[in-house]
C-alpha positions as CSV (number, residue, x, y, z in Angstrom):
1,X,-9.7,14.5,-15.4
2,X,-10.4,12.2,-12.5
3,X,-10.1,9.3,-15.0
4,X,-6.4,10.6,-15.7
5,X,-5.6,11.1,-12.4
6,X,-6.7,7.9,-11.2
7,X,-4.7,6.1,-14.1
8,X,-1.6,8.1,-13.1
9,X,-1.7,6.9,-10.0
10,X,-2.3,3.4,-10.9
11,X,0.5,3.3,-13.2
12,X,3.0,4.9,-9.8
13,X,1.4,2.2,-7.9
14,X,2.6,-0.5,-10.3
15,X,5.6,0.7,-11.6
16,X,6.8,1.6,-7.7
17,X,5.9,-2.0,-6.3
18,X,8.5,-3.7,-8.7
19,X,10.8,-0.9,-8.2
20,X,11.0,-1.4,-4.4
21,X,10.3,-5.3,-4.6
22,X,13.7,-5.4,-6.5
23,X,15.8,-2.9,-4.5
24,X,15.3,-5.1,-1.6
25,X,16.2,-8.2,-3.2
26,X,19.4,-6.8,-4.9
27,X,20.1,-5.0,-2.0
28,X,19.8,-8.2,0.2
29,X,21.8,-9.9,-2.5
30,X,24.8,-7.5,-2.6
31,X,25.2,-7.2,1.4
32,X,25.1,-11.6,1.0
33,X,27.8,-11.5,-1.0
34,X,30.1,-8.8,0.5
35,X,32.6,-9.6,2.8
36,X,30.3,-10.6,5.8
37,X,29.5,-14.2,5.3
38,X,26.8,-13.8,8.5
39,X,23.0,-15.1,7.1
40,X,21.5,-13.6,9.9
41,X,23.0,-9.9,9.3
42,X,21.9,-10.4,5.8
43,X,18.0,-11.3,7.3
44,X,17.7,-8.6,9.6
45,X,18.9,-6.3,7.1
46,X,16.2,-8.1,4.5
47,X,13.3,-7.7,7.7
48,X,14.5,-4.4,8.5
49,X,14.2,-2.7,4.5
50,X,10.7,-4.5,4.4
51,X,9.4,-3.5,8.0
52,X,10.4,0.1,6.3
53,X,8.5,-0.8,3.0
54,X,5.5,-1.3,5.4
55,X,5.6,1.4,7.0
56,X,5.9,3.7,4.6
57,X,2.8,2.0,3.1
58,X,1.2,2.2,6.9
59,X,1.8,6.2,6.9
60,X,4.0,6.0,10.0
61,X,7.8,7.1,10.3
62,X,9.8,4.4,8.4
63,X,12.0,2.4,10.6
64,X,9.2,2.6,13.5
65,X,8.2,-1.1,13.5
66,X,11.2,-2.6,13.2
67,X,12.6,-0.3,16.1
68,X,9.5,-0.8,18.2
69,X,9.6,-4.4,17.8
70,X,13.8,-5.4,18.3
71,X,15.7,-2.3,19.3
72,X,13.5,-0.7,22.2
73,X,13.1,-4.0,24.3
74,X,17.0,-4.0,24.6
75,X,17.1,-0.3,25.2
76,X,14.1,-0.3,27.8
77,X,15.9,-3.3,29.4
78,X,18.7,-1.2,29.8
79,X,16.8,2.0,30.7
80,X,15.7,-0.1,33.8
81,X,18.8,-1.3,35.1
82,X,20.9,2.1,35.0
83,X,17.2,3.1,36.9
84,X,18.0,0.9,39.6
85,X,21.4,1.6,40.2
């Protein structure tokens, strides 16, 4: 029975990498080739799906790392200057 359950998982494992490998890049594809035309939208939206990939490898909320890391510098930088006021 362990011998089952540890092929099971092995065949999630590989047949979920793929899976979310492709997603991204089709995803990242079809947001190119919409009507924005901006390469860096179509980047961050490429860093931000894998950042989320990672995390939910990592264990941690998904979306953490790629909030912690570009979205709550701006927002602490404004936290502080409505402080001051």
């Amino acid at each position: 029975m362990p011998r089952l359950y540890f092929c099971l998982r092995l065949l999630a494992v590989a047949v979920a990498i793929p899976a979310i490998a492709l997603y991204i890049v089709v995803f990242t594809a079809m947001h190119a080739l919409s009507g924005s035309n901006q390469a860096t939208r179509s980047r961050r939206v490429a860093l931000r799906m894998w950042m989320s990939v990672c995390d939910w490898i990592r264990g941690i909320p998904v979306g953490y790392s790629y909030w912690e890391q570009y979205e709550a510098p701006v927002m602490l930088d404004e936290i502080a200057v409505h402080h001051d006021e």
